[in-house]
N, C-alpha and C positions, 0 to 999 in steps of 0.2 A: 291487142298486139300478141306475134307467137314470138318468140325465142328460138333458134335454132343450134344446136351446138353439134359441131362432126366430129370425127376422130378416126385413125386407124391409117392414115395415109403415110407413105413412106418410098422407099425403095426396094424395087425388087429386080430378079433376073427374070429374060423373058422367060415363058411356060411357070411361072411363078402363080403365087397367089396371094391376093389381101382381101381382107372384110372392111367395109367402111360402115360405119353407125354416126348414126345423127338422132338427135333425143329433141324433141321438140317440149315448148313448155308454154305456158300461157293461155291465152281464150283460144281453147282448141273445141272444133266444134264437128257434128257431122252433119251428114256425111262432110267426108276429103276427099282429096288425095296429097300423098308424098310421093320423093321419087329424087333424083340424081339427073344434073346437066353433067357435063364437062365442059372445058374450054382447054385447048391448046396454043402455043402461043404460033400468034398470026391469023388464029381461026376465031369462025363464029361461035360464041356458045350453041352444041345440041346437047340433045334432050337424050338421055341416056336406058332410061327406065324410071317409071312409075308402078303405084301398086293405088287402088282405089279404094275406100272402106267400104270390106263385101269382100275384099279377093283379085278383082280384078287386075291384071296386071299386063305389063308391055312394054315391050324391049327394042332398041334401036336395030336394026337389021346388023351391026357390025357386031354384037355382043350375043345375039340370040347363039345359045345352048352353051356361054361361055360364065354369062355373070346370071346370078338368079338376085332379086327383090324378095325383100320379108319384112314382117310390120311386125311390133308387139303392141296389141291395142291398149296392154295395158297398161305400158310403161311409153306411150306415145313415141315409139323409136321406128326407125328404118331402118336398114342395113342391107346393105350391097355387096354380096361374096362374090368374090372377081377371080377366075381361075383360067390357065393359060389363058396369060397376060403377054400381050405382045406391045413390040412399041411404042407404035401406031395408039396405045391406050393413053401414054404419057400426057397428063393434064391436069389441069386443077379441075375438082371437082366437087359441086356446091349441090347441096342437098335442100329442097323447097318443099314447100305447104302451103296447099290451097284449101279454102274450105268451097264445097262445093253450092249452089253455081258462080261463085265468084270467078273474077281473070284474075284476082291481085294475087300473087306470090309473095309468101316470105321463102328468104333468103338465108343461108346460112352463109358463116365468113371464107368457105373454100377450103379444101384440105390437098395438099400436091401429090399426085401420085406417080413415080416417074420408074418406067422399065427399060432397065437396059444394062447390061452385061458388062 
């Protein structure tokens, strides 16, 4: 079982910024990957950004060159710096862990991020 814990979500004005961290704990194993969905309300959850252990990393086409992913291996965390933040970002947003090649995702409990003026 992993544990997922988020933090860092709140309010902001658009062109704003936040950092989101999510600490993972439990049978962590590698290789993974972590990374960050969103959900809006009325909307599907997507997939926001991930990072793969090794580096690899990849960004949903609405966020590329706005939010950057980073991992601290050592302290099994993620973190998502989110900068000009526009509306359109406003969502709950739930950070995962996979160990690889599994499908199963864990799940963290969601953190609200919401932009707007």
């Amino acid at each position: 079982q992993v544990q997922l814990v988020e933090s860092g979500g709140g309010l902001v004005q658009p062109g704003g910024s936040l950092k989101l961290s999510c600490a993972a704990s439990g049978s962590i194993f590698s290789p993974n990957t972590m990374g960050w969905y969103r959900q809006a309300p009325g909307k599907q959850r997507e997939l926001v950004a991930f990072i793969i252990s090794g580096g690899l990393t990849n960004y949903a086409d609405s966020v590329k060159g706005r939010f950057t992913i980073s991992r601290d291996y050592a302290k099994n965390t993620v973190s998502l710096q989110m900068n000009s933040l526009k509306p359109e970002d406003t969502a709950v947003y739930y950070c995962y862990y996979r160990r690889l090649p599994s499908q199963n995702n864990y799940w963290g409990q969601g953190t609200q991020v919401t932009v707007s003026s």
